[in-house]
C-alpha positions as CSV (number, residue, x, y, z in Angstrom):
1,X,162.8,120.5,103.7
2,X,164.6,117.1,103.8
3,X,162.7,114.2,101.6
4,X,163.1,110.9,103.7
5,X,162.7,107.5,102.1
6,X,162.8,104.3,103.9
7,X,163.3,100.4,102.8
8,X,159.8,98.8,102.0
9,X,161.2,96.5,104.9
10,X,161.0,99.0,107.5
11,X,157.4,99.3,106.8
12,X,156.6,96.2,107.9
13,X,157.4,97.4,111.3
14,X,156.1,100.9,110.9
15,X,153.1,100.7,109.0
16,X,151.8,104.4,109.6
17,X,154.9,105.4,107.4
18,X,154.3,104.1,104.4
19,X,151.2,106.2,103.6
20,X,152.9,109.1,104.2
21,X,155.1,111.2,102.5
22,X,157.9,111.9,104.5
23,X,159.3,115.3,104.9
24,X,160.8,116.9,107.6
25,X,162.6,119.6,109.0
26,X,165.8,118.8,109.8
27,X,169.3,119.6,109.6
28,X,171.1,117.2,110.6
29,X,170.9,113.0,110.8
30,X,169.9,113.5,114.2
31,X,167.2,115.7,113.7
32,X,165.8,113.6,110.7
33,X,165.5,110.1,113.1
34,X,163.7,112.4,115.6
35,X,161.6,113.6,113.1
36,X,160.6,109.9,112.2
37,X,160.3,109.0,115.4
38,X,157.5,111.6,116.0
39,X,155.4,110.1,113.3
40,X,156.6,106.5,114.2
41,X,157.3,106.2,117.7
42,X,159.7,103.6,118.0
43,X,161.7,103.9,115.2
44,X,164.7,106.1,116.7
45,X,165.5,102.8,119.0
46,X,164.9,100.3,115.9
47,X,167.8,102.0,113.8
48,X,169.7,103.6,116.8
49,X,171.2,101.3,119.9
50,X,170.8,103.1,123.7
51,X,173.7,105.5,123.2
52,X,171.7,106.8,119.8
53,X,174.5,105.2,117.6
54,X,173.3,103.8,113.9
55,X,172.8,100.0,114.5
56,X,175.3,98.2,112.3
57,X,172.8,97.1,110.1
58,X,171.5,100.3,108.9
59,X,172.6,102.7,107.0
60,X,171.8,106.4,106.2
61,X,172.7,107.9,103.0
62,X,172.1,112.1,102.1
63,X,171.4,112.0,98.2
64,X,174.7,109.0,96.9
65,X,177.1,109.9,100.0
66,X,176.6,107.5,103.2
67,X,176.6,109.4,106.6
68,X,180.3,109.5,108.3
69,X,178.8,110.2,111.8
70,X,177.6,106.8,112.8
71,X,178.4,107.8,116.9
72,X,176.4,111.1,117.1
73,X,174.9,111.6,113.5
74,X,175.8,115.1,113.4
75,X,176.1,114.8,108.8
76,X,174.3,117.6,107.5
77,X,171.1,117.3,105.6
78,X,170.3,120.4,103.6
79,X,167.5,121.3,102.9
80,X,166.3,120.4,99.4
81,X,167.9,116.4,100.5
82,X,166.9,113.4,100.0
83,X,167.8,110.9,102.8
84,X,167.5,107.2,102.5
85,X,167.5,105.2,105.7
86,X,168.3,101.4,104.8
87,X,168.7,98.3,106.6
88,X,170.0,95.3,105.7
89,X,168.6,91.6,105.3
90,X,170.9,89.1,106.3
91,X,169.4,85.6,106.8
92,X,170.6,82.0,105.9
């Protein structure tokens, strides 16, 4: 099953998470955000807009290659994966 690792910055915002060793089934992007979202709820709007798109400030990579589908997140994730869900500080 799919290995998910977050930013330490999403923990700030889902706390239950970061205890927890996150592994889930899933096959594709999709599945993996619903996944988190079952332990987290919440998070599925935090790094998806109302139309389930990726927000532009995160990003989702499956092992070193960054998900294409940003619309529907239909990418793959096999099995033995490791997905990284990132988002990015901006600030001045």
């Amino acid at each position: 099953m799919p290995r998910v690792e977050l930013t330490s910055h999403l923990y700030l915002y889902f706390p239950a998470l970061e205890a927890q060793e996150l592994v889930v089934e899933a096959t594709n992007v999709a599945e993996v955000v619903a996944a988190v979202e079952a332990v987290a709820p919440g998070f599925a709007f935090y790094v998806c807009d109302e139309r389930g798109r990726l927000r532009q400030h995160v990003n989702i990579f499956i092992e070193k290659e960054r998900v294409q589908d940003r619309a529907t997140l239909t990418d793959a994730v096999p099995a033995d994966a490791r997905v990284f869900i990132i988002q990015a500080l901006s600030g001045g």
